[in-house]
C-alpha positions, -999 to +999 in steps of 0.1 A: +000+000+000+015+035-015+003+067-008+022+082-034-001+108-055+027+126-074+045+160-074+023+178-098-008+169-082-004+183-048+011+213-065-024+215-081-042+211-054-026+237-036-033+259-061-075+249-060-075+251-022-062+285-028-081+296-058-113+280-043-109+286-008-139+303+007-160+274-010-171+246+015-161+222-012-123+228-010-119+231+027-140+196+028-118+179+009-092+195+024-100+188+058-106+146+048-068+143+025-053+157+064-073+133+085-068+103+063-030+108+059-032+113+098-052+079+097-031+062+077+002+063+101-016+046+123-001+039+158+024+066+149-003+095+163-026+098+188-057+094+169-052+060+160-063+052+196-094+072+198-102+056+157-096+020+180-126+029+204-150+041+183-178+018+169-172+005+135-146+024+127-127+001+151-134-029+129-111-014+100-081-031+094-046-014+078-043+022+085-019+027+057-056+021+033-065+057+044-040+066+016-070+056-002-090+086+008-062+108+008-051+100-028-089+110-037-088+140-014-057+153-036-077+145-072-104+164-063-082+194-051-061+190-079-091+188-099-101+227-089-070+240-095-073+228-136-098+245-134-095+276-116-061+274-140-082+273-169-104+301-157-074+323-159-088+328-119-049+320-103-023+347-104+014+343-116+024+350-077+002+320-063+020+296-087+053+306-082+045+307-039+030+271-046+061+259-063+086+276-037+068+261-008+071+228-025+105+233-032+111+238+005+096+211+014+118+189-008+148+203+004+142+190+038+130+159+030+162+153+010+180+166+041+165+142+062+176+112+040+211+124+041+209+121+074+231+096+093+197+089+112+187+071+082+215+050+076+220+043+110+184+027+109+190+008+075+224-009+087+198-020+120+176-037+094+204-056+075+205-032+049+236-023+032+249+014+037+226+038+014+240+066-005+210+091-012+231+114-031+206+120-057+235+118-088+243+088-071+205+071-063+185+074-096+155+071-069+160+101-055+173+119-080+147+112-105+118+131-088+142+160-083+144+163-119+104+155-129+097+181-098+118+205-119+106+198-147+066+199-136+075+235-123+085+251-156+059+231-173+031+248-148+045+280-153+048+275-191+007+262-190-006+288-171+008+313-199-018+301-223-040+274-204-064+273-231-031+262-258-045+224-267-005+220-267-003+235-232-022+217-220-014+179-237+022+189-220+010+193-189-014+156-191+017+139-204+040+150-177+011+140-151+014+106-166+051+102-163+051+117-124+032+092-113+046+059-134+076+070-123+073+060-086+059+024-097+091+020-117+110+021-084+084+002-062+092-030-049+077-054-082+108-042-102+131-063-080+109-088-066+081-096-090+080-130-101+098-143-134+075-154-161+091-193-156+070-191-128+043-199-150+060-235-155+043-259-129+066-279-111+062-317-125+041-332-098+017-300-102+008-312-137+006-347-122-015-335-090-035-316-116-044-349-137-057-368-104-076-341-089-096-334-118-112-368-123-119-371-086-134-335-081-109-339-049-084-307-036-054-307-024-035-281+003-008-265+007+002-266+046+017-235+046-003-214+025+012-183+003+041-188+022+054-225+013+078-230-014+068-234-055+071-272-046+041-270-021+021-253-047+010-227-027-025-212-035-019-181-054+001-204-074-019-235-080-048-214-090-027-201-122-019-238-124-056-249-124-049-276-094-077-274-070-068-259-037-088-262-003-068-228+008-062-195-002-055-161+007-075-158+041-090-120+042-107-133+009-121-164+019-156-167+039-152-163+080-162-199+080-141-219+060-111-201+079-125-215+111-134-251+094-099-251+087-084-233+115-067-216+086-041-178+095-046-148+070-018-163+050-034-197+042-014-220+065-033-239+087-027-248+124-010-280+132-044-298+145-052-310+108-033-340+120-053-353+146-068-382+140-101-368+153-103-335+132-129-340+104-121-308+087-102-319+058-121-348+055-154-331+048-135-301+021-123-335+001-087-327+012-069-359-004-035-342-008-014-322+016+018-307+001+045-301+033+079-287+037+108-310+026+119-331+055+130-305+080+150-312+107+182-295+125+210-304+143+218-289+186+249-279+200+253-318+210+244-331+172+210-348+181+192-340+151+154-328+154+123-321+135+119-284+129+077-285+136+065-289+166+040-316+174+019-295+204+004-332+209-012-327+246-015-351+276-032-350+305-065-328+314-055-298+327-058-263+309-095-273+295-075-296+271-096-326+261-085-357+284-056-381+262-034-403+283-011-415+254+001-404+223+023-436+199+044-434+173+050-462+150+081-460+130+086-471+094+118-488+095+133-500+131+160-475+146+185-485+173+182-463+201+205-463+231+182-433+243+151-415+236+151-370+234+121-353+244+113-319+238+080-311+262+065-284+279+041-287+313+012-267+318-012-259+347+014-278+370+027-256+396+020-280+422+038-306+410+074-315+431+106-321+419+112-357+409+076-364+407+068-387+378+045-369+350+048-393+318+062-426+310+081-432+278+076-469+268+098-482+241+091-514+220+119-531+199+115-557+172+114-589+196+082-571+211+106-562+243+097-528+264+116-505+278+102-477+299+115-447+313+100-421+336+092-385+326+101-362+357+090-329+369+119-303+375+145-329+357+128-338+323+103-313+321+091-283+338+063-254+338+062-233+304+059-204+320+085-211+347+099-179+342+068-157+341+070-126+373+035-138+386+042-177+382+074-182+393+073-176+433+047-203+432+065-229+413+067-261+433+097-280+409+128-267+396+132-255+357+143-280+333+169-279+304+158-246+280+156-262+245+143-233+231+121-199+241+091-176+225+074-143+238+043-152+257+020-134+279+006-141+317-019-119+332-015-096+307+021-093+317+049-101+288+076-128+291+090-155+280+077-193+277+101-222+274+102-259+254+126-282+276+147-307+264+156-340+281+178-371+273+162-404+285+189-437+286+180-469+282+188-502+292+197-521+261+206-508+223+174-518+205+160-516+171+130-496+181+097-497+160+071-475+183+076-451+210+045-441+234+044-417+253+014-420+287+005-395+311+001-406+347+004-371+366-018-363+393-023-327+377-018-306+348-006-312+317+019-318+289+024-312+250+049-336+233+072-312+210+099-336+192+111-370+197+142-383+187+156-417+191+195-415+196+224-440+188+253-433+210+273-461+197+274-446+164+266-412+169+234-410+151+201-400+158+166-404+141+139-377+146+106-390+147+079-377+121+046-364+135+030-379+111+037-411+121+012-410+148-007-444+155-043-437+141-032-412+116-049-411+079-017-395+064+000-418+041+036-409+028+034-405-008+072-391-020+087-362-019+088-342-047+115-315-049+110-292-017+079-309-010+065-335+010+034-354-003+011-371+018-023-386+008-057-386+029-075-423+021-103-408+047-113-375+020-148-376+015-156-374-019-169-338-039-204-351-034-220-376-010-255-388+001-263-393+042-291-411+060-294-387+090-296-347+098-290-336+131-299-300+141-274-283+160-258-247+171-228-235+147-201-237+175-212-272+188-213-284+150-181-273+149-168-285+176-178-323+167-161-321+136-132-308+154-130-337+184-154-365+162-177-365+192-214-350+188-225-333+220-245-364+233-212-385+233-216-400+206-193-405+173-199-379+147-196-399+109-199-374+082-209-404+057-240-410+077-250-377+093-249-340+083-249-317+113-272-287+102-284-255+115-318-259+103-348-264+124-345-301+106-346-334+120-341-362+095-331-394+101-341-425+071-356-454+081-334-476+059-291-463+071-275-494+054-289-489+025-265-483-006-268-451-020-243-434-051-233-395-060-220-392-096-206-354-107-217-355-148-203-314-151-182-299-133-171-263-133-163-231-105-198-220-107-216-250-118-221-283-113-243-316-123-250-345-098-267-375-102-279-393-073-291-430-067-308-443-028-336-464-015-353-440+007-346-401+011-313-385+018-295-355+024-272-349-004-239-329+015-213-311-012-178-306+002-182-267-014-191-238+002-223-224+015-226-191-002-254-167-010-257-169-047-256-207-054-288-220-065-302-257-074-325-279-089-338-314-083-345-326-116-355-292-131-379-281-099-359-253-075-349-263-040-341-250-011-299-255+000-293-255+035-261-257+055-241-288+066-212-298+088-205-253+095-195-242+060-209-270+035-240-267+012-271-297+013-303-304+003-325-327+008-337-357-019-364-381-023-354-412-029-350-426-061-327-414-088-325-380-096-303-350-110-294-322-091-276-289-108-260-261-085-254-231-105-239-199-087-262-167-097-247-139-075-278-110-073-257-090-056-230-085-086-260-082-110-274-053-088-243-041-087-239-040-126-273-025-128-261+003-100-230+009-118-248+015-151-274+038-139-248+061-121-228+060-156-258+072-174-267+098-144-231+112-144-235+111-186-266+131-183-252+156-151-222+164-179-247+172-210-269+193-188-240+212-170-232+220-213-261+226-218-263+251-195-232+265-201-240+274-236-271+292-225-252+314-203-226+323-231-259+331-253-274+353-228-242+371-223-239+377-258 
């Protein structure tokens, strides 16, 4: 976001703030260009905290979009001062006051960035020493010159401002002032190169099997992950189907289906066994970072994510006991590393036993080791001002630190590291991990199985998880590929609709536990907000969804059951989308938070969904009549204007 409006335009609207000022209309816009540059620095000025407090205005994100207003604030004054120009209404003297006031305030601007000040803040941000010379920086010395330039060109306009030559001079410099800026802004150096426009080679393949499923795929990391993990604003222009995107855009809903951040990546909790999300958008694809992992000070290597896999039940964490990891192929381990944090646990002693790490080797053998308070593991916020005078065990080893708050009150949180031996070098194939504290709680970070006798180590994958649904697929360049067997498909049919509120439906598909305890199945019940309740008399009945035509706003679906059924669509529920059971409208309701359903008889039938957004229609139609007004306003302003100059005569 620029606010950069040129340096003949604010030259001009000086001059029609001037020429115009004891109209209303010039100190008006006048009065919004100052409060929306003030605006736009945002917590750089007072105002920005008032702005915070006040209703609706509060909701407005990105100060710096004020520039918006401001940029329109300087067209209209600029506008006025063409035409005051034009009316031969603005002296000599007011043009050359305009353009020595400007001038002054160049001067100190280019002052300031020959400042030491400045250069002493770029070397602070890792920026090489600047030289703002303007004969040596063609960024600063190029608007020196157009400012220069723009000046004599004013002066030689307002000679003869009626001179069709005059005044094409004067447009064409206009259009060079303000290009000029974009040809310094950042897309010169960091827009993307047109080989971008390649697809890596398991895009095109992802592409291929994604289209005849109707399936997505997602990048875990959103716009931020590498070409390889065909991030969304990426596998759009690729035509690959992808269940995120660029979150400010996307419905409220879908972010929190997905527990998806405003850059598309999406919290770690997709890999729980338990979370439904990605099952119900027909995730079948997710595209990682290559195998990450890094080396300590002691050369234990470990994964670069985090698991955040809690135990226990304190901190209004769901109760788990145990976590296991299976491994792939068998790794000897002379001891096991744990990274781990405790929560809620300031009672617990030092020494006192919070987890037990059980070990299982090829013959079936188990080794277990104890997990202990104060030794293995401590308190995250051990080192918080208002936590740690009631600390009852002593702080672990600091693997590694983040800012955190407590009580409002900053500081910093902790992951702890620990080294747990074992009895016998063994080949080990699963590691679990079981929580037998009498309090609190505690996330598993890493684990990492280490071979002292030949100074290797082996960090285990999250992924591997028993009860996960991810299957390694490859990896492909920077890119790890894992499939989802569990995706429901683009379309299915269900015997059963429960009516429930939004957060509870959402919290089913989060945990896979419906409010009354029981297991929540998206392939046998939609969870609706409807006042519906719909349950078929025959469940085990075979029912099939078939997608005929298939396109973004559009699609065909033929359906086959015994008895009636709610037909659920893993797309969103949107105002605009409209359908049809064999040629009659019907009503689409939402399913499972963000999805769209409908109900049908039973038999087999057709169903079309066709997206008919009225409100861009209306908006057309708005657009158009306002054009037509605006054409009319003009011809009746000449109109009038002609009359005048005949009555004059």
């Amino acid at each position: 976001m620029t606010g950069y409006v040129g340096l003949l335009p604010p030259i001009l609207a000086a001059i029609g703030f001037f020429a115009w000022r004891r109209k209303t209309v010039s100190i008006f816009w006048l009065c919004v260009g100052v409060l929306a540059l003030i605006l736009a620095l945002g917590e750089r000025t007072p105002l920005a905290s008032l702005i915070y407090h006040l209703p609706v205005l509060s909701r407005f994100r990105v100060p710096a979009r004020h520039f918006i207003e401001m940029a329109m604030a300087v067209s209209v004054l600029a506008g006025l001062g063409v035409q005051a120009v034009l009316r031969k209404e603005v002296t000599k003297r007011l043009v050359l006051i305009t353009i020595f006031a400007s001038a002054l305030v160049i001067t100190i601007s280019l002052l300031v960035l020959l400042s030491n000040k400045l250069s002493g803040y770029a070397l602070a941000k890792g920026v090489a020493p600047l030289n703002m010379l303007p004969w040596a920086n063609s960024a600063v010395g190029t608007p020196i010159v157009i400012f220069l330039i723009a000046a004599a060109t004013l002066l030689y306009w307002h000679k003869q401002p009626n001179s069709l030559l005059r005044g094409a001079l004067v447009l064409s410099l206009l259009v060079i002032d303000l290009a000029s800026f974009g040809w310094f802004f950042n897309w010169h150096e960091s827009s993307p190169r047109k080989e971008i426009l390649n697809a890596p080679v398991a895009a095109a393949e992802y592409r291929d099997l994604l289209n005849e499923s109707h399936e997505r795929m997602l990048s875990v990391r959103g716009t931020l992950g590498t070409v390889d993990e065909l991030p969304p604003n990426l596998s759009r222009v690729w035509g690959i189907t992808n269940a995120t995107g660029y979150g400010p855009l996307l419905p409220a809903r879908i972010m929190y289906l997905l527990s998806m951040l405003p850059d598309g990546s999406i919290a770690s909790t997709w890999k729980n066994a338990d979370d439904q999300s990605l099952n119900l958008t027909s995730v079948r694809y997710v595209f990682l970072p290559g195998s990450g992992t890094t080396k300590d000070a002691r050369g234990i290597t470990w994964n670069e994510e985090n698991m955040d896999t809690w135990l226990g039940s304190g901190c209004d964490h769901p109760r788990r006991d145990s976590v296991r990891f299976n491994l792939a192929t068998p790794f000897r381990a002379t001891s096991v590393g744990l990274v781990s944090r405790l929560a809620c646990s300031l009672s617990l002693k030092d020494g006192e036993e919070v987890a037990r790490a059980s070990l299982t080797d090829t013959d079936g053998n188990v080794q277990t080791v104890s997990i202990l308070a104060g030794r293995d593991s401590s308190e995250w916020s051990y080192d918080c001002p208002n936590i740690k005078p009631k600390m009852g065990h002593s702080r672990a080893e600091v693997f590694s630190s983040f800012p955190a708050k407590m009580y409002e009150e900053s500081c910093q949180g902790h992951f702890y590291s620990a080294k747990l031996r074992l009895n016998d070098a063994k080949p080990i194939t699963s590691v679990e991990i079981q929580w037998v504290g009498r309090t609190g709680a505690m996330t598993v970070e890493k684990i990492t199985l280490i071979d002292e006798l030949t100074n290797s180590s082996e960090a285990i994958s999250p992924l591997s998880i028993e009860g996960s649904q991810w299957r390694f697929i490859k990896e492909a360049g920077e890119a790890r590929i894992y499939e989802n067997p569990r995706a429901m498909p683009r379309a299915w049919l269900v015997p059963e609709a429960l009516n429930l509120k939004p957060e509870d439906i959402l919290s089913a598909i989060k945990t896979s536990k419906l409010p009354d305890g029981r297991a929540f199945d998206p392939s046998r019940v939609a969870l609706v907000e409807e006042p519906l309740s719909f349950a078929s008399q025959a469940n085990d009945q075979p029912t099939s969804t078939r997608i005929t035509q298939f396109s973004n706003t559009y699609m065909e679906v033929q359906t086959a059951s015994t008895s009636p059924s709610i037909l659920v669509t893993s797309d969103v529920y949107y105002t605009g989308w409209q359908a049809t059971l064999d040629k009659a409208p019907v009503q689409i309701f939402r399913a499972d938070y963000a999805l769209r359903a409908m109900k049908v008889p039973a038999g087999t039938h057709t169903i079309r969904f066709e997206f008919v957004p009225k409100t861009f229609y209306y908006g057309v139609a708005i657009s158009i009549f306002s054009l037509l007004l605006l054409v009319g306003l003009l011809a009746l302003s000449s109109l009038r204007e002609r009359q005048t100059v005949v009555t004059g005569e």
